[in-house]
MMTF fields as JSON, N, C-alpha, C and O atoms, coordinates in Angstrom:
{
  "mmtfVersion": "1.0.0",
  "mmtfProducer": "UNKNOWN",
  "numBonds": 463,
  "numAtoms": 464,
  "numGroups": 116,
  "numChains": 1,
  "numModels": 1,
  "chainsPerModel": [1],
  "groupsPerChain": [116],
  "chainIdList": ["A"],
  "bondAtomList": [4, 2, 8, 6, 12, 10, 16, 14, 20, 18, 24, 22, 28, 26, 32, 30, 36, 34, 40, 38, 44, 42, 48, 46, 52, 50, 56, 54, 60, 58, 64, 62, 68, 66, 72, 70, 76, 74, 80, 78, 84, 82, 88, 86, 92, 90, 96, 94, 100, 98, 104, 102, 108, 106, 112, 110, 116, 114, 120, 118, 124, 122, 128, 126, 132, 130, 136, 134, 140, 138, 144, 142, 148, 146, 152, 150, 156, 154, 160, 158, 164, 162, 168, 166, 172, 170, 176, 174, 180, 178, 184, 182, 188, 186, 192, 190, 196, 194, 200, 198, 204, 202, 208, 206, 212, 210, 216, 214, 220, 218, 224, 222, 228, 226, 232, 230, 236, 234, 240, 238, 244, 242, 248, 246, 252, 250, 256, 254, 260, 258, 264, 262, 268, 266, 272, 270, 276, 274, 280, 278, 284, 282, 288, 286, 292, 290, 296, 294, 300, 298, 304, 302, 308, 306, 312, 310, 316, 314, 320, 318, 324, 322, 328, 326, 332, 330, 336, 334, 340, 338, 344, 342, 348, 346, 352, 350, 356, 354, 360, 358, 364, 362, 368, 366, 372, 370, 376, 374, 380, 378, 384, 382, 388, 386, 392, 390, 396, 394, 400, 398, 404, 402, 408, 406, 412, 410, 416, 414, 420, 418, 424, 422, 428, 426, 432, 430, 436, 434, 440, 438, 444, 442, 448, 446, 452, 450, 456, 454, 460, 458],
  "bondOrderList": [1, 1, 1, 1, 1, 1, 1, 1, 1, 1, 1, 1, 1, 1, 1, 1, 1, 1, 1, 1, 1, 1, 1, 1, 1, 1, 1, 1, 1, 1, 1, 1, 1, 1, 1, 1, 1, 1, 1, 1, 1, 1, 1, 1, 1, 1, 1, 1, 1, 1, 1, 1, 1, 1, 1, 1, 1, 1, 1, 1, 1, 1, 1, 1, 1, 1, 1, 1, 1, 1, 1, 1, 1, 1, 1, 1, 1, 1, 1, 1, 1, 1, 1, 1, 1, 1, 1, 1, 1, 1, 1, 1, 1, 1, 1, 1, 1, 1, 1, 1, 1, 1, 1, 1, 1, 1, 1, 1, 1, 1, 1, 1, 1, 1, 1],
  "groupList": [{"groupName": "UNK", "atomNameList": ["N", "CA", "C", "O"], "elementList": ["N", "C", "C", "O"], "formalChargeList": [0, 0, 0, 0], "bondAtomList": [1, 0, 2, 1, 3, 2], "bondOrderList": [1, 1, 2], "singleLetterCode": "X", "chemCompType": "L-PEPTIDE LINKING"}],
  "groupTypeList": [0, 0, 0, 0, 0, 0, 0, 0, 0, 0, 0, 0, 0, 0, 0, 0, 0, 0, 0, 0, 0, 0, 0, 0, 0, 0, 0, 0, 0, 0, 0, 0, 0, 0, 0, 0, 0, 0, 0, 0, 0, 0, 0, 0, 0, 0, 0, 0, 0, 0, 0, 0, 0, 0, 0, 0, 0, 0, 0, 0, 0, 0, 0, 0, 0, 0, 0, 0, 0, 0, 0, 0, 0, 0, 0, 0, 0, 0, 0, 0, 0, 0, 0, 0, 0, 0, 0, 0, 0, 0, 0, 0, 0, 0, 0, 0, 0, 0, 0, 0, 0, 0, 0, 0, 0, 0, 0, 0, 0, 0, 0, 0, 0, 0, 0, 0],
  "groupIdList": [1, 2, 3, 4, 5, 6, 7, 8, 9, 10, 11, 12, 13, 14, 15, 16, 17, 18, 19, 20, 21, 22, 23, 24, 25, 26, 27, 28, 29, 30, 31, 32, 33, 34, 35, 36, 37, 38, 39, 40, 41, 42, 43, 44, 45, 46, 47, 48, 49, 50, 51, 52, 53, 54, 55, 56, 57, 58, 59, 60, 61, 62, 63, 64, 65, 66, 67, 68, 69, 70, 71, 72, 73, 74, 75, 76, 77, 78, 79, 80, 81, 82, 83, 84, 85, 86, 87, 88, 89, 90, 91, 92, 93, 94, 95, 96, 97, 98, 99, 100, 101, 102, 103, 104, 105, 106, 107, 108, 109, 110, 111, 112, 113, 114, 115, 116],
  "secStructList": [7, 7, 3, 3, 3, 3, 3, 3, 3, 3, 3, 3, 3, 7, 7, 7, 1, 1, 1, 2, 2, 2, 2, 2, 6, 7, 7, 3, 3, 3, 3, 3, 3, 3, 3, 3, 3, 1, 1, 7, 7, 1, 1, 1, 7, 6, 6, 1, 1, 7, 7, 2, 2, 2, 2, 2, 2, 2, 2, 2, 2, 2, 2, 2, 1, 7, 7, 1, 7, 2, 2, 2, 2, 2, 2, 2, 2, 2, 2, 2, 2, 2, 2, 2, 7, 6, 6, 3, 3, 3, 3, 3, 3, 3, 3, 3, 3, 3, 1, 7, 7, 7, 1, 1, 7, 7, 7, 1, 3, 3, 3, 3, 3, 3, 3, 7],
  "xCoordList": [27.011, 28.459, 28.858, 27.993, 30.015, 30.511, 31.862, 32.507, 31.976, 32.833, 33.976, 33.696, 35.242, 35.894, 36.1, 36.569, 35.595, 35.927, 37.383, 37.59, 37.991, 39.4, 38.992, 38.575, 39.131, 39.713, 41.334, 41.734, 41.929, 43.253, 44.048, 44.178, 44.597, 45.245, 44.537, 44.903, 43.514, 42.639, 44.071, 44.672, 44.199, 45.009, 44.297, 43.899, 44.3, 43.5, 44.76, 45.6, 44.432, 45.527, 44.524, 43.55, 44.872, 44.389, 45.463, 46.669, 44.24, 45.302, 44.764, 43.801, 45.905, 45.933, 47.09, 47.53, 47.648, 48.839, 48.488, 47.421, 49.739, 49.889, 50.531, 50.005, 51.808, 52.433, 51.405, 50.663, 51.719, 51.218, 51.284, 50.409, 52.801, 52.574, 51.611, 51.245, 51.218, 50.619, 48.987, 48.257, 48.748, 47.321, 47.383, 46.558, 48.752, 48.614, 48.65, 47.737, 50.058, 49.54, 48.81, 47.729, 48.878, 48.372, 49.773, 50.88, 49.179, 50.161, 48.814, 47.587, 49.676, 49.107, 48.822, 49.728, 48.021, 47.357, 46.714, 46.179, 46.989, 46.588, 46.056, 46.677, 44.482, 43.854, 43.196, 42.343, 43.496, 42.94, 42.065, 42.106, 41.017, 39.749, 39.809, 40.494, 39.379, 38.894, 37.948, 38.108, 36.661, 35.385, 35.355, 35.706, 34.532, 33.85, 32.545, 31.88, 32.082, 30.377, 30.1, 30.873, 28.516, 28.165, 27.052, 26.825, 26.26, 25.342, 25.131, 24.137, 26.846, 26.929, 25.856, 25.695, 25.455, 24.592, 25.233, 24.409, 26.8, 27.002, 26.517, 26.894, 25.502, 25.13, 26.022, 26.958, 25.363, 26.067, 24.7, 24.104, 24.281, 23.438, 23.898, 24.163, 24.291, 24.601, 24.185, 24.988, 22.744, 22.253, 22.626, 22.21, 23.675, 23.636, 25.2, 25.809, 25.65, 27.176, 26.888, 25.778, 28.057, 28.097, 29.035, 30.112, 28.393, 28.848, 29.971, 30.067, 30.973, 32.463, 32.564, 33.182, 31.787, 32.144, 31.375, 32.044, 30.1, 29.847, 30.425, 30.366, 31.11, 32.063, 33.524, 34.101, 33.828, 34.807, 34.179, 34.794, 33.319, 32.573, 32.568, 32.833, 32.174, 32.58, 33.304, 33.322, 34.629, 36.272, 36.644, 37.263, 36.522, 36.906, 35.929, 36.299, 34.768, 33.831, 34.799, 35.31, 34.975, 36.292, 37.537, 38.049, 37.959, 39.035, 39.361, 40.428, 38.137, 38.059, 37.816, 37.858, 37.605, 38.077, 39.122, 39.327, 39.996, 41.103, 41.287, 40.443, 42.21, 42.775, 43.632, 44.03, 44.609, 45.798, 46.485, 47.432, 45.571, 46.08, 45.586, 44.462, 46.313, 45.929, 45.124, 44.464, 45.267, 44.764, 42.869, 42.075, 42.519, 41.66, 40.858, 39.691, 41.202, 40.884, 40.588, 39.553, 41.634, 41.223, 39.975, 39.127, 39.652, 38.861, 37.434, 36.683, 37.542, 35.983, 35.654, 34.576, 36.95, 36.324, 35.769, 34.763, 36.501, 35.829, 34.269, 33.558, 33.758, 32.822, 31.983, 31.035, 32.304, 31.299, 30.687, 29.554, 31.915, 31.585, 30.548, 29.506, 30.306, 29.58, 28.554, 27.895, 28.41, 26.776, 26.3, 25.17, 26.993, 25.905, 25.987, 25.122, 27.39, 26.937, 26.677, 27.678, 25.39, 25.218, 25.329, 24.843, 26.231, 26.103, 27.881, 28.566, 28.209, 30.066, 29.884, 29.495, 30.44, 30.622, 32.066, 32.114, 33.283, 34.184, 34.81, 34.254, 36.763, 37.479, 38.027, 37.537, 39.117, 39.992, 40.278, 40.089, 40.726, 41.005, 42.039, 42.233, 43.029, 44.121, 44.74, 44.805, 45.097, 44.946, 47.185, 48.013, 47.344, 48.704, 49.326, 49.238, 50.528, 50.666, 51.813, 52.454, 52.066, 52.74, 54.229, 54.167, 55.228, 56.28, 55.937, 55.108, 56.377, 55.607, 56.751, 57.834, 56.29, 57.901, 58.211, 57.441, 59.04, 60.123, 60.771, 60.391, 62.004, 63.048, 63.939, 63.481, 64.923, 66.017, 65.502, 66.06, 64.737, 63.854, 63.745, 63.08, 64.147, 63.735, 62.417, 62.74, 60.965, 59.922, 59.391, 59.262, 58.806, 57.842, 56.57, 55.609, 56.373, 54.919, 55.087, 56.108, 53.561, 53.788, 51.953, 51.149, 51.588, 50.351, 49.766, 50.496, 48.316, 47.294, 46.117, 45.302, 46.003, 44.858, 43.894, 44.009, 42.815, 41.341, 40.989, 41.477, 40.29, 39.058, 38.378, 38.126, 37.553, 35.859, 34.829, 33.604],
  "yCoordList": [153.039, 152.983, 153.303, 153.33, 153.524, 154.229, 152.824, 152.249, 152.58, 151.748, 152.297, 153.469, 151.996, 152.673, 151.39, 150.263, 151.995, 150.9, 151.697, 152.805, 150.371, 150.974, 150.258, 149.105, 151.198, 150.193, 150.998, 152.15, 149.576, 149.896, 149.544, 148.4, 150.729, 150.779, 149.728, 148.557, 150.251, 149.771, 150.501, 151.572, 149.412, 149.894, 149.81, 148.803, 150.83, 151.21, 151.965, 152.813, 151.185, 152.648, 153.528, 153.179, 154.636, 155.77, 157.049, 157.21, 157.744, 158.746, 160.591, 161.338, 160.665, 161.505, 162.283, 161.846, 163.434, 163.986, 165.572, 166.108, 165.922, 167.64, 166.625, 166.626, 165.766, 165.979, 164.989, 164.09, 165.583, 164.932, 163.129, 162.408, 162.764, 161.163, 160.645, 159.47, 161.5, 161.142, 160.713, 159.888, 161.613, 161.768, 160.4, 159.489, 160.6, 159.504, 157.724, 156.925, 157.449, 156.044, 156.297, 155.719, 156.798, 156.67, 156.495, 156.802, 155.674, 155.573, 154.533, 154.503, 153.883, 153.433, 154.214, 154.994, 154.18, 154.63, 153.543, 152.436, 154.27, 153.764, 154.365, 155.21, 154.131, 154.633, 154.182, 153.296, 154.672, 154.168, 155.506, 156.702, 154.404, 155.538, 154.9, 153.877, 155.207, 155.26, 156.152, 157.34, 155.146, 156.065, 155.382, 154.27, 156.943, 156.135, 156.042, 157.077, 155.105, 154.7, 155.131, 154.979, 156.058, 156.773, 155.557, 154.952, 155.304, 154.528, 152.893, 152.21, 152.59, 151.112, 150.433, 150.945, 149.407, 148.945, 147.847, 146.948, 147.284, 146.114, 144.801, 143.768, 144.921, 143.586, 143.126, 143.683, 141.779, 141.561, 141.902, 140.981, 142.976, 143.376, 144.037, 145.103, 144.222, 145.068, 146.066, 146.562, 146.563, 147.583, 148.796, 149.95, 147.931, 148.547, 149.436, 149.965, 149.443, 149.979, 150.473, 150.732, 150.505, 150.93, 150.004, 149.626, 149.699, 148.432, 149.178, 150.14, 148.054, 148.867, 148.837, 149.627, 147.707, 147.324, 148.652, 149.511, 148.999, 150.365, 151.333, 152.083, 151.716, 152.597, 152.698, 153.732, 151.45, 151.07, 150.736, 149.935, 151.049, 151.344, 153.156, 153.734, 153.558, 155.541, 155.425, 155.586, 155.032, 155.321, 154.927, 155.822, 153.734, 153.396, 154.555, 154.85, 155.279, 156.623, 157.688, 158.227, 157.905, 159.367, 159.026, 159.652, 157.767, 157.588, 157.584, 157.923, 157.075, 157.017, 158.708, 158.832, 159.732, 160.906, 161.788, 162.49, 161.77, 162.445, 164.081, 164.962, 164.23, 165.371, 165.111, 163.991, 166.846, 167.275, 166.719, 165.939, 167.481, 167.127, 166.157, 165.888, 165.149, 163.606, 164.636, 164.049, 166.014, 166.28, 166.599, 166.594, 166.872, 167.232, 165.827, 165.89, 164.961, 163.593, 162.922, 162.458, 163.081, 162.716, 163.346, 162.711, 164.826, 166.092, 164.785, 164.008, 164.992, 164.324, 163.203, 163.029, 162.212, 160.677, 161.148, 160.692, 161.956, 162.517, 162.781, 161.777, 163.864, 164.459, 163.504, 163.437, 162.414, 161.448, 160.395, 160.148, 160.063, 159.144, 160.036, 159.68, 160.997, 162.153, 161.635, 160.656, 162.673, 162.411, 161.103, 160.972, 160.263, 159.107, 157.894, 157.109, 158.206, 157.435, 158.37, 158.83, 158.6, 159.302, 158.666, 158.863, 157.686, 157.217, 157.093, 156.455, 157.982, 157.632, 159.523, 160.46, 159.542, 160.966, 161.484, 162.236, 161.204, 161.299, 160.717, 159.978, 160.747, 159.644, 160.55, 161.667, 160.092, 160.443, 159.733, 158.535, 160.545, 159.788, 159.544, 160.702, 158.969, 159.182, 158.676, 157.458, 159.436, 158.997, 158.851, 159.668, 157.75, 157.565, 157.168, 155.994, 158.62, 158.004, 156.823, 156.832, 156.033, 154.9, 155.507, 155.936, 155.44, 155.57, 157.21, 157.268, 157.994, 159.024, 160.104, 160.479, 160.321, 160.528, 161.697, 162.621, 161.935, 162.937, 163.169, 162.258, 164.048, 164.187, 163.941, 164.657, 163.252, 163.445, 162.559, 162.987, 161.737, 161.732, 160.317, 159.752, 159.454, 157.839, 157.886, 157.879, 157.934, 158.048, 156.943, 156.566, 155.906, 154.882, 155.795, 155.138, 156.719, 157.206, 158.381, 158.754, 159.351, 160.292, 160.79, 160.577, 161.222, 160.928, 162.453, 163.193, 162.637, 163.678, 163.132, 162.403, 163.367, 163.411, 164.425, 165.632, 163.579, 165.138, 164.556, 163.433, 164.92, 165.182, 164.578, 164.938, 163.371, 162.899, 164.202, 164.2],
  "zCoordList": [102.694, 102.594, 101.162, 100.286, 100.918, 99.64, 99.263, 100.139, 97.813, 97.262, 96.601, 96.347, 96.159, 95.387, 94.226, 94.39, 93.106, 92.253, 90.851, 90.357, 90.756, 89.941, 88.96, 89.069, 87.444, 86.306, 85.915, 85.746, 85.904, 85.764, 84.49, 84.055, 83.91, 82.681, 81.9, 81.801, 81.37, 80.24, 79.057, 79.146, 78.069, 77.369, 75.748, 75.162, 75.414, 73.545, 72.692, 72.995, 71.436, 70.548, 69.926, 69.259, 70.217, 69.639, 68.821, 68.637, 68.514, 67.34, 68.42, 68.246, 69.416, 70.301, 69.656, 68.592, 70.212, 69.725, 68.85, 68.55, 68.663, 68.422, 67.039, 65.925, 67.427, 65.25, 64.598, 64.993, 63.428, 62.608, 62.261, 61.782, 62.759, 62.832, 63.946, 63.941, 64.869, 66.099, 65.753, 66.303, 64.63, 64.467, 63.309, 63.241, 62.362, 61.371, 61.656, 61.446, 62.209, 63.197, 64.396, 64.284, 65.321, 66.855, 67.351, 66.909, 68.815, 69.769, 70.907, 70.815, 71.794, 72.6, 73.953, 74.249, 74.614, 75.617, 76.917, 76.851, 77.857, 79.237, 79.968, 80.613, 80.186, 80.889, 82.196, 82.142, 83.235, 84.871, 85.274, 84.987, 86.327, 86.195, 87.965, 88.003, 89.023, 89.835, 90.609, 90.888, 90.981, 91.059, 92.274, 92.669, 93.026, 94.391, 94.505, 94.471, 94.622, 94.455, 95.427, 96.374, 95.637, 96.579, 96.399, 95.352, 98.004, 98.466, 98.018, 97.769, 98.054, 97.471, 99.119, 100.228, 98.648, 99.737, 99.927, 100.097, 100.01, 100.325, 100.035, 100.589, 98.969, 98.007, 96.859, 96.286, 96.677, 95.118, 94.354, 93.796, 94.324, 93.435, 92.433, 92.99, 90.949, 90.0, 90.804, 91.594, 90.725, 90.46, 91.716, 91.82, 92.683, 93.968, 93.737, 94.667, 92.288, 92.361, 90.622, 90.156, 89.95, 88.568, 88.078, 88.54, 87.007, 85.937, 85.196, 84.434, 85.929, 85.043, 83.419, 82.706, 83.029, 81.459, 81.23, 80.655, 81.564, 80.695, 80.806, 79.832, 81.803, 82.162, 81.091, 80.753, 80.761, 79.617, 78.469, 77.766, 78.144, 77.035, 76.539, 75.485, 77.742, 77.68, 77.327, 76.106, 78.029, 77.696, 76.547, 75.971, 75.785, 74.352, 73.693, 72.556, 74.149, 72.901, 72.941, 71.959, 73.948, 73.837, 73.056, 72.128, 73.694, 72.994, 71.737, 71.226, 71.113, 69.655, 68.92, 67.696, 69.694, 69.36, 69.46, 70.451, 68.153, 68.198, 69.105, 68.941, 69.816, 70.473, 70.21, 69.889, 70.316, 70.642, 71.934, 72.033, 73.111, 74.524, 74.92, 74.495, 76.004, 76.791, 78.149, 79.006, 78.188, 79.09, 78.931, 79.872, 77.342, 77.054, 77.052, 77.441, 76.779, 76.541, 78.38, 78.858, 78.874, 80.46, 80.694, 81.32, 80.179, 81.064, 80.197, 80.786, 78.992, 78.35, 79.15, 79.719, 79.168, 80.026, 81.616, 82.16, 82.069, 83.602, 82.85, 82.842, 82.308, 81.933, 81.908, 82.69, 80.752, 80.391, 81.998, 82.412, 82.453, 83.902, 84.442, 83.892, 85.224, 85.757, 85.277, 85.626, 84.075, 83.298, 82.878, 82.408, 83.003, 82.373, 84.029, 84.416, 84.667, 85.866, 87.369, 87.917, 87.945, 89.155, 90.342, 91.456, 89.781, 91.617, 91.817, 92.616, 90.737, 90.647, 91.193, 90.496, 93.009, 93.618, 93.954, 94.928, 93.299, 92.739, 92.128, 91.316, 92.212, 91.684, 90.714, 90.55, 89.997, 88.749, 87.546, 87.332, 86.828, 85.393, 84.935, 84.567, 84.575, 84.488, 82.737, 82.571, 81.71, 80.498, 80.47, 80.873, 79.952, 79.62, 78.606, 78.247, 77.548, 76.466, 76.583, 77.634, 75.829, 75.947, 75.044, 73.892, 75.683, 74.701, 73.96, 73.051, 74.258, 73.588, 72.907, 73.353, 72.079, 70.532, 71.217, 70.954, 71.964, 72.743, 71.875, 71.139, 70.923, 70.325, 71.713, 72.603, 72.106, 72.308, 74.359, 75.37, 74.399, 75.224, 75.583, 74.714, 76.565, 76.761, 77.958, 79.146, 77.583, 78.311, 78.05, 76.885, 79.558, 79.387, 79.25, 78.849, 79.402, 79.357, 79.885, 80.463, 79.618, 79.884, 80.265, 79.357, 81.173, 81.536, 82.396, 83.056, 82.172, 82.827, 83.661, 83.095, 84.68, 85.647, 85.915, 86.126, 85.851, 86.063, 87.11, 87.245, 87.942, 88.75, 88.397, 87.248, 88.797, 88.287, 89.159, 89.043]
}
């Protein structure tokens, strides 16, 4: 059987963004990941699913690398889930800036989705 496991709006500040204040303070970010575990075996065995804390361990490594785009940043956290967890056989990423400096603009957020 297959699991869907969610982490939901893990929230980090990071220094994402095109202006220059973006890169200089940051901004806050929200990130939700949902993966579907291929051959969960219906135990409470760790080993039978993927350990979310390491999974949010990836996500704070990307995060901590500056980009321009929230879309380039979603694409790496997809990338990273893949290669380091094989038993995660889809799911999405979803990266969200918090408040995000619009000129002329009242946005709670503003957000990109990849593909796992």
């Amino acid at each position: 059987m297959n699991a869907r496991v969610r982490i939901d709006r893990l929230r980090l500040h990071a220094f994402h963004g095109v202006m220059p204040q973006e890169r200089a303070c940051g901004n806050d970010f929200e990130v939700s990941v949902e993966m579907e575990i291929c051959g969960y075996d219906g135990s409470d065995n760790l080993d039978s699913t993927v350990n979310y804390a390491e999974v949010i361990d990836a996500i704070r490594r990307e995060m901590a690398q500056p980009s321009d785009l929230i879309e380039h940043v979603a694409a790496r956290i997809a990338s990273a889930i893949r290669q380091e967890f094989p038993a995660v056989g889809g799911g999405s990423v979803t990266v969200a800036k918090l408040l995000p400096p619009v000129a002329g603009a009242q946005l709670s957020s503003v957000s990109a989705t990849i593909p796992i």
